[in-house]
C-alpha positions as CSV (number, residue, x, y, z in Angstrom):
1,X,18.9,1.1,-21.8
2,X,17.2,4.4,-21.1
3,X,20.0,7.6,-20.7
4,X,18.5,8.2,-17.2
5,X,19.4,5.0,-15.6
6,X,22.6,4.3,-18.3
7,X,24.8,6.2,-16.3
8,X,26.4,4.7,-13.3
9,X,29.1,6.1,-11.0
10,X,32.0,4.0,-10.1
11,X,32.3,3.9,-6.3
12,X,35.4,6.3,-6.3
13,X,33.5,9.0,-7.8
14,X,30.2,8.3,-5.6
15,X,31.4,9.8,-3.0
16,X,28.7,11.9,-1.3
17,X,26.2,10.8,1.5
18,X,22.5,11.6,1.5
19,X,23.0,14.0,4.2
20,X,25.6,15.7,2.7
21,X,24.1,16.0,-0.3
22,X,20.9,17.9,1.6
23,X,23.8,19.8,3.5
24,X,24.9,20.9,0.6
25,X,21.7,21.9,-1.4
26,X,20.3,23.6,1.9
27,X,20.8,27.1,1.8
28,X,19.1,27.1,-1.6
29,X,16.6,24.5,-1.3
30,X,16.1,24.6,2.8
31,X,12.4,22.3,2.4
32,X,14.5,19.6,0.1
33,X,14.1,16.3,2.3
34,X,15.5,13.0,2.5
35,X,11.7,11.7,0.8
36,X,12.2,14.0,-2.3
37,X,15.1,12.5,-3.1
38,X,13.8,8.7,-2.5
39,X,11.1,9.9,-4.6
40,X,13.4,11.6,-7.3
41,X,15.4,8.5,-7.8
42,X,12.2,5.8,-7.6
43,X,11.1,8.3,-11.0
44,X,14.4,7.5,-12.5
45,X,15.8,11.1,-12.4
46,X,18.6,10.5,-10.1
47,X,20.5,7.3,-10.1
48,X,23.2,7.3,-6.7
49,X,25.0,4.1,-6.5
50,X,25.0,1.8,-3.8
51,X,27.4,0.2,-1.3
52,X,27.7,-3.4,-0.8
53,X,25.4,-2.3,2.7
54,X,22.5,-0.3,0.6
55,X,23.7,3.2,1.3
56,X,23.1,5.5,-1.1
57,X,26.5,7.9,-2.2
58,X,26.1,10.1,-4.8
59,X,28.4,11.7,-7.3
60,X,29.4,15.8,-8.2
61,X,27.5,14.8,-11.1
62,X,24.1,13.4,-9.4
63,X,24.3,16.7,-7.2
64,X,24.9,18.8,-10.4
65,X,22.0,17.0,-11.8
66,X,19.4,17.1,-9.3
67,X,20.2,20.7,-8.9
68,X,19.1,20.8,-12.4
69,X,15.7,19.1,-11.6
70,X,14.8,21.1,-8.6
71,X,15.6,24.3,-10.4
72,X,13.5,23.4,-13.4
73,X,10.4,22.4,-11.2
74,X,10.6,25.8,-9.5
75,X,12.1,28.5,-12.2
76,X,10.3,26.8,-14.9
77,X,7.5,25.0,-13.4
78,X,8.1,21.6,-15.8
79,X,6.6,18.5,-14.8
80,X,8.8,16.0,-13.9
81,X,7.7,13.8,-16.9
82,X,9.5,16.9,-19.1
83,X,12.5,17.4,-16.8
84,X,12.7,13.4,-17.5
85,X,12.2,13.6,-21.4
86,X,14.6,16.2,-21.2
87,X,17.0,14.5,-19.6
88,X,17.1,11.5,-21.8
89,X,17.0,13.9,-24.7
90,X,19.1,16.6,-23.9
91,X,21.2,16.0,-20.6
92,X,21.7,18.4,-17.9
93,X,21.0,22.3,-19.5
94,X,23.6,24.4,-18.3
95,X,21.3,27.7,-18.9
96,X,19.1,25.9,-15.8
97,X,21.7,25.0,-13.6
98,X,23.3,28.5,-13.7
99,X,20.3,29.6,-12.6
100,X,20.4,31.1,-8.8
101,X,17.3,31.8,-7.7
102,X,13.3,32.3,-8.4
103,X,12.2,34.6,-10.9
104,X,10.0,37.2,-10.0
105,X,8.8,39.4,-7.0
106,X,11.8,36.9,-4.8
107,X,14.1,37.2,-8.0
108,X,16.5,39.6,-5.7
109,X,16.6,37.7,-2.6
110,X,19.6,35.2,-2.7
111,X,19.6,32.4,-0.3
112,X,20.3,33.7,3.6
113,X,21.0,32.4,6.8
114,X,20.2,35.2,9.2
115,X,20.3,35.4,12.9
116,X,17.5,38.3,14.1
117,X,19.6,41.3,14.0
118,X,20.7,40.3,10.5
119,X,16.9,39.8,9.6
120,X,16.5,43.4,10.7
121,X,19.4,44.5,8.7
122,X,18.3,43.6,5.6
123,X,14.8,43.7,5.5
124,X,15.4,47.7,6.4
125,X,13.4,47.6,9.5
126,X,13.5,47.8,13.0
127,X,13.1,44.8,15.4
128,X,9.8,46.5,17.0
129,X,8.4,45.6,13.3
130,X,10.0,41.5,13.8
131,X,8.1,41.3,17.1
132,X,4.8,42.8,15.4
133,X,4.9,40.2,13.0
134,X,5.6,37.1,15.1
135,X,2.0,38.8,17.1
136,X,0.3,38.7,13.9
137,X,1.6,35.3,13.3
138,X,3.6,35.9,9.9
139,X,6.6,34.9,11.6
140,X,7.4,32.3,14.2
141,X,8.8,33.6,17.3
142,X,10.7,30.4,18.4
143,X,13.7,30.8,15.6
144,X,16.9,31.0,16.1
145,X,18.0,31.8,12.1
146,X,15.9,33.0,9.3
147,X,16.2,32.2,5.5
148,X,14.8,33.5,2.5
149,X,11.5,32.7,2.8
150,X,11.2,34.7,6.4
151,X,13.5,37.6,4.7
152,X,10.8,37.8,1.5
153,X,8.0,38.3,4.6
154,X,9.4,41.0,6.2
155,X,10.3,42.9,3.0
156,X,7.0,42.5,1.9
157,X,5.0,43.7,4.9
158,X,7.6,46.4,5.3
159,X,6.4,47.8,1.7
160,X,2.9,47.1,2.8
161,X,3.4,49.1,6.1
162,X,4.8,51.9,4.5
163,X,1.2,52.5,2.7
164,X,-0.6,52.0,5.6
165,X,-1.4,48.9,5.8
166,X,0.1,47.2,9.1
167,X,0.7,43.3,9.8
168,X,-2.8,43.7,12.3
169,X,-4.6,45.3,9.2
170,X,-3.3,41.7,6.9
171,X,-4.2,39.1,9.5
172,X,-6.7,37.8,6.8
173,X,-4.3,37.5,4.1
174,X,-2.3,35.0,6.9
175,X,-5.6,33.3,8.1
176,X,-6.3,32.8,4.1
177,X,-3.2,31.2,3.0
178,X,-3.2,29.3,6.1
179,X,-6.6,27.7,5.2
180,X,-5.0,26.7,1.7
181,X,-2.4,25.3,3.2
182,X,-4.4,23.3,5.4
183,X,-6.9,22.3,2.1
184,X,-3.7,21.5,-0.2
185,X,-2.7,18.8,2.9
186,X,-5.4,17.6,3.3
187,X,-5.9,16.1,-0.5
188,X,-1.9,15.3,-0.6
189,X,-2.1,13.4,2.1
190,X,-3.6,10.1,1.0
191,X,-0.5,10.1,-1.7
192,X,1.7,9.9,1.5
193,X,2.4,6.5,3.3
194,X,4.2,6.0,6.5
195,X,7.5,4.1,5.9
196,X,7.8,4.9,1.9
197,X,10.0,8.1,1.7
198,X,9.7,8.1,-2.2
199,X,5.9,8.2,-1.4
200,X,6.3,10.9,1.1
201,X,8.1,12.7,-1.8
202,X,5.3,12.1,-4.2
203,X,2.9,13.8,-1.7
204,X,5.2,16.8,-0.9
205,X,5.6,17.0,-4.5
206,X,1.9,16.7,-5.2
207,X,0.9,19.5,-2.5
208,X,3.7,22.1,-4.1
209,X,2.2,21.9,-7.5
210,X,-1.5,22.6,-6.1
211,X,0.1,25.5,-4.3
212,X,1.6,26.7,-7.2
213,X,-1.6,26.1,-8.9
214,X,-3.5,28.1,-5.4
215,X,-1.0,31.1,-5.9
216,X,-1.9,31.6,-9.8
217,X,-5.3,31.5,-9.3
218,X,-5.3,34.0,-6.2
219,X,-2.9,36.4,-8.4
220,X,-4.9,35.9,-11.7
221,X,-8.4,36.6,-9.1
222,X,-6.6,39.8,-7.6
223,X,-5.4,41.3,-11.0
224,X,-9.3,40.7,-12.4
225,X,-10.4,43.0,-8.9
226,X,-8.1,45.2,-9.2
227,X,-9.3,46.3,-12.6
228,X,-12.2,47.8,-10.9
229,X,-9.8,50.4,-8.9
């Protein structure tokens, strides 16, 4: 029997709901779904137990686990068919799971729940500079709390603004990455199906390798232009 699926936990120690899980995974992981997970497990990289009445519970050691396999998809960019090999081979690494957050230009920014203010706070900036990005469109002006993703925005533009160049001068740059967004979609979509979460997490998983893919290229692209400064 294959190492992946050899592991069971006894109902004691499966102990967690789906929800919880996601609760629990959140701040770190705030786009992690209950259709990745479906997905996850119908790959045979998680393996929650079941109650009698088909609810999935899962164990410290499925969380500790798919912590490891969301961590290697997005520090170390592996395929899920090497986090799998891996898995069988090798077992959870701890070097991955004591990993914290994303390497490079976001390597400093630690996962954040911020109300406005806050956002303000740490970026560095005032909240005149919030409201000029939710009127360029780089932030949405209906939230309550930011995260990480929203904090890396700010701190960019803020760096960007202090050169000169002003969310209205970078409304291109939005319009851009919006378009890819709207292209990556558009081909994950077919992969999606409506009532089959593990599809659903094939697709989602599917459109965050092509953007991956989109933001290599456009850096790759920039860094050949820039050579002509």
């Amino acid at each position: 029997m294959p190492a992946a699926a050899s592991r069971r936990p006894s109902s004691a120690a499966a102990r967690l709901s789906i929800g919880q899980v996601l609760e629990m995974l959140r701040d770190e992981f705030p786009d992690l779904a209950h259709s990745k997970l479906h997905y996850l497990e119908s790959e045979g990289l998680i393996m929650p137990d079941r109650t009698p009445a088909g609810y999935r519970k899962y164990s410290r050691e499925d969380v500790d686990r798919l912590r490891f396999v969301l961590r290697a998809q997005r520090d170390r960019f592996w395929p899920l068919k090497v986090i799998k090999q891996h898995l069988l081979e090798h077992g959870v690494d701890p070097e991955i799971t004591s990993i914290a957050s994303r390497p490079g230009p976001s390597s400093t920014l630690q996962a954040v729940r911020l109300d406005r203010r806050g956002l303000a706070r740490e970026a560095g900036v005032e909240e005149d500079f919030l409201a000029e990005l939710e009127q360029f469109g780089f932030l949405g002006d209906d939230l309550l709390f930011y995260g990480t993703t929203e904090l890396e925005i700010v701190t960019a533009a803020r760096d960007l603004a202090d050169e000169g160049l002003h969310p209205r001068h970078l409304v291109m740059l939005r319009t851009a990455a919006e378009r890819e967004a709207h292209m990556i979609r558009s081909v994950a979509r077919p992969r999606s199906r409506a009532g089959d979460a593990a599809a659903r997490g094939e697709a989602e998983d599917y459109a965050r390798d092509l953007g991956e893919s989109m933001i290599t290229l456009h850096g790759a692209v920039l860094r050949t232009r820039l050579r002509e400064v």
